[in-house]
N, C-alpha and C positions, 0 to 999 in steps of 0.2 A: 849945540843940540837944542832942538825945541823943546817947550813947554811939554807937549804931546806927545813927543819921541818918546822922551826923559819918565812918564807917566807910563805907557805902553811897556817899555825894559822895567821900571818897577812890581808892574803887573805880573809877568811875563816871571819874573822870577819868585816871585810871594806864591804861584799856583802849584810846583810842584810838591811846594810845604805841605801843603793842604792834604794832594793827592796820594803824599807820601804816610799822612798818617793814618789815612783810609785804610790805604791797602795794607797797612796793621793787622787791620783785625776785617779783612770782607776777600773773598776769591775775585775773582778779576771777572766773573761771571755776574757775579750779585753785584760788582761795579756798572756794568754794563746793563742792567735791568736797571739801577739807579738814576745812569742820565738818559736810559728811554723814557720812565717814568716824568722824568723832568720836560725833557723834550715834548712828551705829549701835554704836557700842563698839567699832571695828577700827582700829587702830593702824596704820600703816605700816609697822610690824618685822612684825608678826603676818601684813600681806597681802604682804610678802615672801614669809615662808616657806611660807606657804598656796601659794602659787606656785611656789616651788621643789619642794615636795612632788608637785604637781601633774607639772612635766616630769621629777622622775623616776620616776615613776609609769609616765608615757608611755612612755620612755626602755626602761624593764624592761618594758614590752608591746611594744613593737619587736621588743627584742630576743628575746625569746621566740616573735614572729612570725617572724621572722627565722630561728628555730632550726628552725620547723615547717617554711618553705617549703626549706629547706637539706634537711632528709631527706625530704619530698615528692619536690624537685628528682632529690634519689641515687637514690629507687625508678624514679622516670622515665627515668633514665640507664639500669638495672639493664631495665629491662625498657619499653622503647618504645614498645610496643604497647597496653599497657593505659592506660586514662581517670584522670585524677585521681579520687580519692576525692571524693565528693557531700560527705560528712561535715564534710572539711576546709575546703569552701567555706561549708557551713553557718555551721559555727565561727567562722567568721573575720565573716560576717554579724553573728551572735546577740551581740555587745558588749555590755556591761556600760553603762545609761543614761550614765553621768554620763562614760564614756569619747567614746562617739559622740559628745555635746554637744558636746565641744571644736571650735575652729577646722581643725585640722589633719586630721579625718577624711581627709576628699575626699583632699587630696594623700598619705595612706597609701595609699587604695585607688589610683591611679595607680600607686605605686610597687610593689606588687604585682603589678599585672597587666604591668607592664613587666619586672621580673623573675622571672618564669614563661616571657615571650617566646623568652628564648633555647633555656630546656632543649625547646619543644615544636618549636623552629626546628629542634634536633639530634635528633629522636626523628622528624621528616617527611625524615631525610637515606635514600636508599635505602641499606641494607645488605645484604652476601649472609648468610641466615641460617643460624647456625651450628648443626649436630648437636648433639643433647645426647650428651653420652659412652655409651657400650656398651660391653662386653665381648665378646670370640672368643675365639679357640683352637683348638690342632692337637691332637688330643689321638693317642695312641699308646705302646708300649711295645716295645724304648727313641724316643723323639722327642726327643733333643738334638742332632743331625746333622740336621734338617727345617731348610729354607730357608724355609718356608712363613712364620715370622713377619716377614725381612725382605720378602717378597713385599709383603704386606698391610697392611705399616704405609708402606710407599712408596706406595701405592695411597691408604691414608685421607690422611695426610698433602700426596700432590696434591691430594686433592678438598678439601682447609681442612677435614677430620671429623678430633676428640678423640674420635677411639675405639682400643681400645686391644687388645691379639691377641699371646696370650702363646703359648710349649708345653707342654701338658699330660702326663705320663707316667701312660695311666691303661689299664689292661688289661682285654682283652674280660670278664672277670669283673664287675669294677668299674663297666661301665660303665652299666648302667640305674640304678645309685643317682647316681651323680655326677650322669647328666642330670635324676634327680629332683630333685637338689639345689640347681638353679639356680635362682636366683633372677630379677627382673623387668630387670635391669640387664645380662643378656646377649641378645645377636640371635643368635649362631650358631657352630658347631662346622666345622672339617675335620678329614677322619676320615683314616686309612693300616689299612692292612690288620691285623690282620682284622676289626676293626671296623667297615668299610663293608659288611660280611656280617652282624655282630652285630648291629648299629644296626636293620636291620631289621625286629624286631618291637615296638620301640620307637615306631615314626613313626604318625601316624592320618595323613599322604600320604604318598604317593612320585610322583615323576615317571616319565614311561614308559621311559625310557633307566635308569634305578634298574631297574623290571624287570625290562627284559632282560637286564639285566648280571647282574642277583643282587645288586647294590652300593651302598650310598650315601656318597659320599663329600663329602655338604655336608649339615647340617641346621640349616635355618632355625628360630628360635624364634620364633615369632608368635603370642602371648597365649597361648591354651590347646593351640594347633596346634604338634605336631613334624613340621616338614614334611622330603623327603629328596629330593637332588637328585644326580641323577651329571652331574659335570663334567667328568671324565675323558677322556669318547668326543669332545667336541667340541674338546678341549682337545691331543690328537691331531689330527684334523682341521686344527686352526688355525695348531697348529704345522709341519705340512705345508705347507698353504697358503705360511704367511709366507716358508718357504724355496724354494718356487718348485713346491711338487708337489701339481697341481689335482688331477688323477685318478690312479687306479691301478685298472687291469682284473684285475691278476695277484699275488698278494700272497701271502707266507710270514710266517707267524705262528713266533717262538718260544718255548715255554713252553706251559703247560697250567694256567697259576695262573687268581688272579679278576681281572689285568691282562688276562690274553686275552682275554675276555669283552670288554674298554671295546675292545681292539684288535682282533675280530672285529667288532663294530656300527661304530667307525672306516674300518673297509675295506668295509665297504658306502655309507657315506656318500660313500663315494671314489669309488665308482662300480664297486667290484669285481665279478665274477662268477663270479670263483674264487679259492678260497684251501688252501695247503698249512699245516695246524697240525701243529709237528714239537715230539714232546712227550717224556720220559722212561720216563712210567707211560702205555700207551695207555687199557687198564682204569679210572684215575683221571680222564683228561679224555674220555671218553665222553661227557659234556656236551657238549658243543663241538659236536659234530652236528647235535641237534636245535633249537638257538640259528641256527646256519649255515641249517638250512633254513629255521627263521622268519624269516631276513633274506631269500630267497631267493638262497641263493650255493649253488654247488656246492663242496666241503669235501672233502680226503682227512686222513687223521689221518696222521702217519706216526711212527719213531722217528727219533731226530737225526741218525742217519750216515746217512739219506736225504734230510739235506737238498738237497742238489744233484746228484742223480741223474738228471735230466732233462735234456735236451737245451733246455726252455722257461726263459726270461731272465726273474725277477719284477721289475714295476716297483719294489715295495716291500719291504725286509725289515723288521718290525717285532720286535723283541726287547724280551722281558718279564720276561729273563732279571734276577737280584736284580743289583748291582754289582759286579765284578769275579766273577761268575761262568765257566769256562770250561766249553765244550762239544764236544762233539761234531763237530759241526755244521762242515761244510766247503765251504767257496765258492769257486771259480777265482777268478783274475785280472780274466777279463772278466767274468762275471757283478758281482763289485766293482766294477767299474771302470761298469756299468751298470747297476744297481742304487741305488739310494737306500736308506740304512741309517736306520730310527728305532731307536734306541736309549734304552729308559725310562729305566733308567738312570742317573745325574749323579754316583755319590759312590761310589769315586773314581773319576776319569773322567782318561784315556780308557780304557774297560771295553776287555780282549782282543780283543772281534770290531769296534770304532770303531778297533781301532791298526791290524788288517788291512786297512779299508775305506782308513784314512788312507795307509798305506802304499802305495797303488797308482795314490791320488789321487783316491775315489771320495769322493761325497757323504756326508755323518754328518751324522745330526741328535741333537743331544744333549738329554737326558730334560728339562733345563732348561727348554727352550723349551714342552714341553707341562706343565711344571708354572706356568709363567710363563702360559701360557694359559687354563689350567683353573682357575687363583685368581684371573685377572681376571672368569672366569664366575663366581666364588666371592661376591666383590665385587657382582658386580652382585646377585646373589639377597639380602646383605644388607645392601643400600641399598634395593633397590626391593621387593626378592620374586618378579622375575622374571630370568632367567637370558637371557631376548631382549630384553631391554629395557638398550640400552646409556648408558652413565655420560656424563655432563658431562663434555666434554673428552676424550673416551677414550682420544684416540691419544697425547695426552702422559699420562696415567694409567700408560698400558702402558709409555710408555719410560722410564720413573720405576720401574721393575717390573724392566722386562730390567736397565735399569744395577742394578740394587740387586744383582742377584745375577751379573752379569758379564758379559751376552749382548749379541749386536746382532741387530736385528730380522729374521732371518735366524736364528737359535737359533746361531749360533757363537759361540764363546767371545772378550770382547772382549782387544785385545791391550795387557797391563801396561806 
């Protein structure tokens, strides 16, 4: 026998040893998966790691999925309304062959659409939608003594609006550049004299009470429109009202400024049909007449030491006089004592002719009350754009308004 024979029968009998202690411990099946494996060239270490490779492949696609639908989820938060992006569903479709292959698809795409569930559960919650911020402003020179920012930020602040209402010191010179200089981020201006006179060749509208008065004392900014509104005459008015005084037939004007004006069309809206304007320069407020006839009132002008020359009791006195001005101007006992005093007025307060009235036990309404009124009209023109169109909430608006600056709903001053 040859070398190679003799080698071959060696062989030949050492292989069933082998095979015999296999099938020990392996089914005849898992033998047969053994020498295909071998057959093909893949080793057991080799289709480990081939495997391993494989889930962490998967693992870092997860996770990366995981990163997309995490800042998907935040824009959804961020903004509720809007649809998921098409794109990202695409994406998440268009897979890479030999990814989809795998067993595990299906249970990713479950785990996806389960976690998207919640953020679309909290974006169907109803919410009150909240303002985007704006900018206002009292503008004036000097305007660091104006109430008008605490007014107006107790007003946005009831309604849940991040808008925000500073004071501006900007003088009738100044002021058609500043309003050109606005930018898209403000809604609107309150004006103080004399600016409610200048403003007016500025505006492409004015409301009808702005005409007659000669004054604008709100200007809305609505995209390329400066619109002008006076708030002033109702805001008188109202503050009557809320202190108990519906009408007034008989009524004395003090002053001859651009206040008389809002406080002449105020006393018609009151129901007046007469009115005494007692002024210092007769010459100067020569206006005031034909204003009076356009309301239809009957109007005497006089100088101030006639103001109480009459034997007739005015229901109203309305003073227009600056604050702590003193005058002239002299009233009995009883006329005080039956008389109703508006006093524009507020800073410092109580103004000379409110201590008089005080002293006898006569009614005072303080300037307060119609500033607190005429910026709730203020408020409304920029929220809505219209001055009759009243606010969500209104009546707690307003008393969020009067407490800001000290009042009770009655214009009297609340007590410390």
């Amino acid at each position: 026998m040859s070398d190679t024979s003799k080698q071959r029968r060696d062989e030949d009998l050492a292989e069933p040893a082998v095979l015999e202690d296999d099938t020990v411990e392996e089914s005849q099946t898992e033998e047969a998966d053994e020498r295909a494996a071998v057959e093909d060239g893949v080793s057991e270490a080799s289709a480990e790691a081939s495997i391993a490779a494989l889930v962490e492949a998967e693992r870092e696609r997860e996770a990366e999925e995981a990163a997309v639908e995490e800042a998907e989820e935040a824009v959804e938060r961020e903004a509720p309304h809007d649809e998921p992006e098409p794109e990202s569903e695409t994406a998440a479709e268009a897979e890479p062959e030999s990814e989809t292959a795998s067993e595990p698809e299906p249970a990713k795409a479950s785990t996806k659409q389960s976690t998207r569930a919640p953020a679309k559960s909290t974006a169907s919650k109803p919410r009150k939608p909240k303002a985007p911020s704006r900018k206002l402003a009292v503008l004036g020179s000097p305007i660091g003594h104006s109430k008008s920012p605490q007014l107006h930020r107790a007003a946005y602040e009831a309604l849940g609006m991040d808008w925000s209402y500073e004071a501006i010191d900007v003088t009738e010179d100044a002021l058609p550049e500043f309003i050109a200089g606005l930018g898209p981020e403000w809604r609107g201006l309150s004006l103080t004299m004399p600016l409610k006179k200048a403003v007016l060749p500025l505006l492409t509208e004015t409301d009808r009470i702005a005409e007659q008065t000669g004054g604008a004392n709100t200007v809305l900014l609505d995209g390329e429109a400066v619109r002008g509104f006076n708030t002033d005459v109702a805001g008188i008015v109202r503050a009557l009202q809320a202190a108990g005084l519906e009408q007034a037939h008989y009524v004395h004007i003090l002053g001859g400024g651009a206040t008389a004006a809002s406080a002449l069309v105020a006393a018609a809206e009151l129901g007046a049909d007469r009115v005494d304007a007692h002024v210092r320069d007769l010459e100067r407020s020569a206006w005031i007449e034909p204003l009076a006839n356009q309301l239809g009132l009957r109007v005497r002008i006089r100088p101030f030491a006639q103001a109480d020359r009459s034997l007739d009791v005015p229901d109203l006195v309305i003073s227009t006089l600056p604050g702590g001005t003193t005058t002239e101007a002299v009233y009995t006992d009883s006329t005080r004592r039956r008389s109703v005093l508006f006093d524009v007025a507020y800073e410092p307060w109580p103004t000379p002719l409110a201590r008089q009235w005080e002293s006898v036990g006569g009614r005072v309404v303080s300037g307060l009350a119609m500033l607190a009124h005429q910026a709730l009209l203020q408020v409304r023109v920029f929220v809505s754009g219209d001055p009759l169109q009243p606010l969500e909430d209104e009546e707690a608006v307003l008393a969020a308004m009067l407490d800001a600056v000290g009042i009770d709903a009655q214009g009297a001053p609340l007590e410390v």
